[in-house]
C-alpha positions in Angstrom: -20.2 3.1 -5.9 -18.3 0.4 -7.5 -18.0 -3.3 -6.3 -14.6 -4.4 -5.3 -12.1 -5.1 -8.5 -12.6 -9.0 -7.1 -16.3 -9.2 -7.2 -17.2 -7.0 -10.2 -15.0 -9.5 -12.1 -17.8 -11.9 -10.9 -20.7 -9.3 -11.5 -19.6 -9.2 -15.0 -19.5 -13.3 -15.5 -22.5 -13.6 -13.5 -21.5 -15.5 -10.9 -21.5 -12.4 -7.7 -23.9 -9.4 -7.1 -22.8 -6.5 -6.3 -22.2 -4.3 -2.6 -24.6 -1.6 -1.3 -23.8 1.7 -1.3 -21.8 4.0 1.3 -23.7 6.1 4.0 -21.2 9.3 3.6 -18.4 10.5 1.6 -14.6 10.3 3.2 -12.7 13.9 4.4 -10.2 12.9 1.7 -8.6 9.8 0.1 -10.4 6.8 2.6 -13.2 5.4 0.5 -14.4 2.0 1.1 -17.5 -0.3 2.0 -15.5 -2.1 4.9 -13.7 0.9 6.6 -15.3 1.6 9.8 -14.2 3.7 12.8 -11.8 6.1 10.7 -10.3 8.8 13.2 -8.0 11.3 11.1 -4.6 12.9 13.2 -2.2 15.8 12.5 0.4 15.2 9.8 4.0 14.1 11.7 6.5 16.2 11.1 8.0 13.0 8.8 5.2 13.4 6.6 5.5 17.2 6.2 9.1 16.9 5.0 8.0 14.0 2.2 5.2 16.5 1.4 7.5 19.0 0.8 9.6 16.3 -0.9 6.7 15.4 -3.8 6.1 19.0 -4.2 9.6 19.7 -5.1 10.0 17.1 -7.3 6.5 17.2 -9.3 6.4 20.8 -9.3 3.5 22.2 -10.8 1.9 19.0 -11.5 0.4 19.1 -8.2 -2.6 21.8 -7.8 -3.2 24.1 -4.7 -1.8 23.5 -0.9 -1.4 19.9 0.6 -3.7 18.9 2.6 -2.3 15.8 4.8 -3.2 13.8 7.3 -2.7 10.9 9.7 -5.4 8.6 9.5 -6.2 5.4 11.9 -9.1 3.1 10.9 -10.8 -0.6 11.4 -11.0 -2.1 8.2 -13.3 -5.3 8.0 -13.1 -7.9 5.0 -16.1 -8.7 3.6 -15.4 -12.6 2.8 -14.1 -13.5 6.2 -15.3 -10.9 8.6 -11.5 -10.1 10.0 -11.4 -6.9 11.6 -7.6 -4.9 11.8 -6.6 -2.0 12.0 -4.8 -0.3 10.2 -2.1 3.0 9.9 -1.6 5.4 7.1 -0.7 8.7 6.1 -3.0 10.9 3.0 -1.3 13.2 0.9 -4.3 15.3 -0.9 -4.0 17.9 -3.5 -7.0 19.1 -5.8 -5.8 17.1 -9.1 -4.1 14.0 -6.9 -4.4 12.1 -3.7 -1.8 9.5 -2.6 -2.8 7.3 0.4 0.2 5.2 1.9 -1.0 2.2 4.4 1.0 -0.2 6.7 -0.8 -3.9 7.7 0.6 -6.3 9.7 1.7 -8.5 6.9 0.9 -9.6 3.2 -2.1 -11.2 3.5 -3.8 -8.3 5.5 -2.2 -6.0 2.6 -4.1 -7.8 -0.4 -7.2 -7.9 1.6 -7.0 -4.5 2.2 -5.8 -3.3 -1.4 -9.0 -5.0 -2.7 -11.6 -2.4 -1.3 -14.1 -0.3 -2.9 -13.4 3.3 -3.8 -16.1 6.2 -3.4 -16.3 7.7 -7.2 -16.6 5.3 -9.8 -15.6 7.4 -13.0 -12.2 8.2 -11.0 -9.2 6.5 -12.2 -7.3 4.6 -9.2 -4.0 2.7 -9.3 -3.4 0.5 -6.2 -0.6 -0.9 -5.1 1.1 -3.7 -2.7 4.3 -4.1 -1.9 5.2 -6.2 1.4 2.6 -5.4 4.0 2.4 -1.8 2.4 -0.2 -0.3 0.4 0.0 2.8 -2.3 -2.8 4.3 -3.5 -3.4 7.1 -6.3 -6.5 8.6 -6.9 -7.6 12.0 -8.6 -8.3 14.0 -12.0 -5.0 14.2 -13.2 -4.6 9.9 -12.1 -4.9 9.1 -15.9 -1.5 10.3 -16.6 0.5 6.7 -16.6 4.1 9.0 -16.5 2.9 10.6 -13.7 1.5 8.2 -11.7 4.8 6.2 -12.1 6.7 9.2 -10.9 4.8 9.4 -7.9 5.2 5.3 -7.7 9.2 6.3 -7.1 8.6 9.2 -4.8 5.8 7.8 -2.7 7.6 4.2 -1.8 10.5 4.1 0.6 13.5 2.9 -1.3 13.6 0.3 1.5 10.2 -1.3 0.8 12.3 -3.2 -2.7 11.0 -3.4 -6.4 8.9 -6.6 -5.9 5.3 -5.7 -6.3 2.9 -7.7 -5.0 -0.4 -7.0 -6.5 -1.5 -4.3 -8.7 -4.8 -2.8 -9.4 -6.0 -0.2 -11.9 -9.7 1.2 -12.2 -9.9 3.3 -15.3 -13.4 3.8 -15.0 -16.4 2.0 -13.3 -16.2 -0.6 -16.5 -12.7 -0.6 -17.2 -9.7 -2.3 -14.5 -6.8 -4.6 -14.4 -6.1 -6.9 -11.3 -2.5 -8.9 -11.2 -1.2 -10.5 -7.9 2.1 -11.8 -7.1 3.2 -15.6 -6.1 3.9 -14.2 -3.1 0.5 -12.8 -2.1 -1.0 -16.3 -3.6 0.8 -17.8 -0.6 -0.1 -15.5 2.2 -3.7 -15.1 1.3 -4.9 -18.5 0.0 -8.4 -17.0 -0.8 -6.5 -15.5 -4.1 -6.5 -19.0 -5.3 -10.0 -19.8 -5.2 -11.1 -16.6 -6.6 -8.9 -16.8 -9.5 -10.2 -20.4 -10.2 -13.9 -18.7 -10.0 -12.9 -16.3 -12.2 -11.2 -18.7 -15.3 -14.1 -21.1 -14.9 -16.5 -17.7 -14.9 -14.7 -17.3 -18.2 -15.4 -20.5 -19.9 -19.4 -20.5 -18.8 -20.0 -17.1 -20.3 -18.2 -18.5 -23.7 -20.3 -20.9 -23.6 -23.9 -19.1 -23.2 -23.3 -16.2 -24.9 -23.7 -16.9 -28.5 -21.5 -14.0 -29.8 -18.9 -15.2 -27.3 -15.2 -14.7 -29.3 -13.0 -17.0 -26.6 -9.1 -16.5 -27.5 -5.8 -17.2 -25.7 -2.5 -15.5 -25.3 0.0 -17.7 -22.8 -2.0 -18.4 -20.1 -4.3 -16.0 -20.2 -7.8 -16.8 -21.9 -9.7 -13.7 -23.2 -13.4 -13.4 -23.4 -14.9 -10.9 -25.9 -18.7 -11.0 -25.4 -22.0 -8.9 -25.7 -21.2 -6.6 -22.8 -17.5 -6.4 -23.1 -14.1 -7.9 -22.6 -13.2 -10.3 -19.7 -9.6 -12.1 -19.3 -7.9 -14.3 -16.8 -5.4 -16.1 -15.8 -3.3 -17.8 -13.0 -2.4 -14.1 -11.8 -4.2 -11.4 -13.4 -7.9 -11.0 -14.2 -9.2 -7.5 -16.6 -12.5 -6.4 -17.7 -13.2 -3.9 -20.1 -16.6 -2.1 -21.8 -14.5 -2.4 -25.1 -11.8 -2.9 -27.0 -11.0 1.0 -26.5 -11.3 0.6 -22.9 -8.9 -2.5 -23.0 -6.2 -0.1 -25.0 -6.6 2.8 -22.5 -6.0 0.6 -19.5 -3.3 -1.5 -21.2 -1.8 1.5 -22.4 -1.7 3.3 -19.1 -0.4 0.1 -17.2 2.8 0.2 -19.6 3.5 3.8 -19.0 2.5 3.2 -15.1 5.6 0.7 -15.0 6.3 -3.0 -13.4 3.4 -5.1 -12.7 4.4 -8.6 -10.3 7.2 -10.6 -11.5 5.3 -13.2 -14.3 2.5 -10.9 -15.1 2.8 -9.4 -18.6 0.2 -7.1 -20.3 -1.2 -8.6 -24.1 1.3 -8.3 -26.6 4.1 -7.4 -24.2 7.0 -9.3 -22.5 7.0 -10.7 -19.2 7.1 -8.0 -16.8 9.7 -9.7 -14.2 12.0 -7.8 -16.9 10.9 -4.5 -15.9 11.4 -4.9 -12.5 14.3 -2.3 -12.6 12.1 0.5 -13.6 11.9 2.0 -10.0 14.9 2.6 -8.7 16.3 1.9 -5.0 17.5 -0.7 -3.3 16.2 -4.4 -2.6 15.3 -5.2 0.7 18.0 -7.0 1.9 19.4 -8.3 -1.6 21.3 -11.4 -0.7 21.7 -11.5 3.2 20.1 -13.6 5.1 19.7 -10.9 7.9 15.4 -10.3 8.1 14.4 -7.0 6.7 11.8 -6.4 9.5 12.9 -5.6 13.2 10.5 -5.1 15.8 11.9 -3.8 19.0 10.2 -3.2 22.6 11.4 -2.2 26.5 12.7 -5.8 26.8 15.1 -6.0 24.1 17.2 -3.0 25.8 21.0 -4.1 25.3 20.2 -6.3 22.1 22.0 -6.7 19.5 19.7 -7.3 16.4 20.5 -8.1 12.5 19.1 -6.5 9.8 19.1 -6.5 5.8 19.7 -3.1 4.1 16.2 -1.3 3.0 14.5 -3.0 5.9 12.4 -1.5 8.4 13.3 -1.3 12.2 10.4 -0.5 14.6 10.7 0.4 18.3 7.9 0.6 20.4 8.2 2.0 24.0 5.7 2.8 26.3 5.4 6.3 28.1 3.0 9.0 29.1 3.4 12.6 27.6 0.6 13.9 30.0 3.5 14.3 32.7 5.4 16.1 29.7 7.7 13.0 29.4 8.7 11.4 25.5 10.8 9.5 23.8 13.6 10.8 21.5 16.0 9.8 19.5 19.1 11.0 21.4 21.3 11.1 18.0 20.4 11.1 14.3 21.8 7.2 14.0 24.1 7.3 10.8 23.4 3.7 9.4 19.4 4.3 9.7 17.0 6.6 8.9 14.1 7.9 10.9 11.1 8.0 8.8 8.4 7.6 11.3 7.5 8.8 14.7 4.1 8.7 16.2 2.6 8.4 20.0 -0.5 6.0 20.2 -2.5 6.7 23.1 -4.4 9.3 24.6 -1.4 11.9 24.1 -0.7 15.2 25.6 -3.5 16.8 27.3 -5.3 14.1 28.4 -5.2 12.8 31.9 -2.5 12.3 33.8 -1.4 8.3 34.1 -3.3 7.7 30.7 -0.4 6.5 28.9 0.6 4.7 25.3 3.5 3.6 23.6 5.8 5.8 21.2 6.6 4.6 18.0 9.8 4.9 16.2 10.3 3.6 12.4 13.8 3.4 10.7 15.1 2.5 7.7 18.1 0.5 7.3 20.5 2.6 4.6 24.4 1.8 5.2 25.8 -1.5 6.0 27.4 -1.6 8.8 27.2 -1.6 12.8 26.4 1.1 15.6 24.3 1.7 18.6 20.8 3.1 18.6 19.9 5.3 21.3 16.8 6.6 22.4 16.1 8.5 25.7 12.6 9.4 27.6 12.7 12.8 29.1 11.4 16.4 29.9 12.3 18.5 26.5 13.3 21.2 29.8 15.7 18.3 31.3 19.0 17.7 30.4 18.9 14.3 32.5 17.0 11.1 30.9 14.8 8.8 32.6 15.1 5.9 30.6 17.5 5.5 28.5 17.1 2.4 25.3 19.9 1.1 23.6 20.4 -1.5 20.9 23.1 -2.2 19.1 22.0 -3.0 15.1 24.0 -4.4 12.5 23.2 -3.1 9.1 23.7 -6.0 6.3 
């Protein structure tokens, strides 16, 4: 097992040691020191149809039958000792595995995209975008044009082009590590640890004898007896060689945009390529947020929201009496991409109850009503009935 990308940054400049090892190996894709409590779920019927969707589009890149799941676990950062939980859904093929993650915001995103992965000699790219996390893993992971098709596949066009923070392990000696403004401000522990890693920089250059220190923009770049190290005010690397630095640089430019500043050696600023991935931005230039959270008391509102963003409504109910919640018709200014029931679910006993989820995406400007209804699939009659009026901008 390796150390996180963070701390064997540190390993390498001597200024961390590294984790112990994990007691037993994932059922597929989950692989880190701080996961705990990890409970795996039947695939929604949401993510059937975007399993059927990446096998249609990759074809015959992908090898054998899908394996997917739902997957619910406790994840616990190591510096702070914050336990959340956290959602996600595992899309696992024999040559690929894409793992897609929801937090409750940015911060809990870059602590989370920051965790150790089972097999060291695997290529990962990880990815954070918002309070969403993409991650790649597998054989066939080392192809840079297909990991940046699956980077257009896998993210909702809704989630926007601005990445966050970016992560690449090429091999147990070989990663990249680049972070965004934006995550700088909503996890203030980046700051420190980049400063530990610059000044982690200029003590090796000066104890190693064969030390070769050199600078490109910002970034300094170490080239001692053991390897490569670089940093700088948003990206950190460390390689085995200057191979290794080419394969992981070359592989990042084929991958596509890192966050807006960053730039690989030799290259551009990569704010530039920003427009590699298509869809839309969330919300562009409205001033309408582009996260709605809706619950039983907001019945009636009317709510605001910037096109690509995400509307969640979360009603309680209790499917042991054989009551849900539905969606009474397909809205035509959203689109459902998530439904899920937390709680004990059907079967268990009666008056256990939970809350049904509901995730949208806003597509088309514009105004309508969004109705949902809790009933008896045998019942023509509602319950309840929830209505909220959203306007698309």
């Amino acid at each position: 097992m390796i150390p996180t990308i963070r701390t064997a940054f540190l390993v390498a400049a001597g200024l961390a040691v590294s984790s112990p090892a994990l007691a037993g190996p994932p059922e597929i894709g989950i692989s880190s020191l701080d996961v705990e409590e990890v409970r795996y779920l039947a695939p929604t019927i949401v993510q059937r149809t975007q399993a059927k969707r990446l096998e249609e589009a990759l074809g015959d890149r992908l090898e054998g039958k899908a394996r997917l799941r739902r997957v619910r676990l406790i994840y616990e950062e190591d510096e702070s000792g914050r336990r959340f939980p956290v959602r996600g859904f595992l899309y696992g093929w024999r040559n690929l595995v894409i793992e897609r993650y929801l937090m409750a915001d940015l911060d809990e995103a870059v602590a989370f995209f920051d965790h150790d992965r089972e097999e060291p000699n695997a290529l990962s790219f990880v990815e954070a975008r918002g309070r969403q996390v993409l991650v790649v893993t597998g054989k066939d992971a080392d192809d840079g044009a297909l990991v940046a098709r699956v980077r257009e596949l896998a993210w909702p066009r809704s989630v926007g082009k601005r990445v966050d923070a970016i992560g690449l392990q090429e091999s147990e000696e070989n990663f990249y590590y680049a972070v965004s403004s934006q995550a700088f401000a909503a996890n203030p522990q980046l700051v420190a640890l980049f400063d530990e890693a610059r000044e982690g920089l200029e003590i090796l250059a000066s104890f190693d004898v064969n030390a070769k220190v050199s600078k490109e923009g910002d970034v300094r770049r170490v080239a001692y007896t053991n390897g490569i190290l670089t940093a700088g005010p948003h990206s950190m690397a460390r390689y085995s060689d200057e191979d290794g630095e080419k394969r992981v640089t070359d592989l990042l430019s084929l991958v596509g945009p890192l966050p807006a500043g960053v730039s690989l050696p030799g290259t551009a600023s990569s704010s530039g390529l920003s427009g590699a991935l298509g869809g839309a931005t969330s919300g562009g230039n409205s001033s309408a947020p582009d996260a709605v959270a809706l619950g039983p008391n907001d019945e009636g509102r009317t709510v605001r929201i910037a096109r690509g963003g995400e509307l969640v409504v979360e009603l309680p109910g209790n499917p042991s009496t054989g009551y849900r919640w539905e969606v009474k018709k397909s809205p035509r200014k959203l689109e459902l991409v998530d439904e899920e029931f937390d709680g004990p679910g059907a079967g268990g006993p009666v008056g256990a109850g939970g809350k049904f989820r509901f995730v949208f995406r806003a597509r088309r400007k514009g105004s309508e009503t969004l109705t949902l209804v809790y009933r008896r699939p045998w019942e023509s009659e509602a319950a309840e009935t929830f209505r909220a009026k959203v306007v698309v901008e």
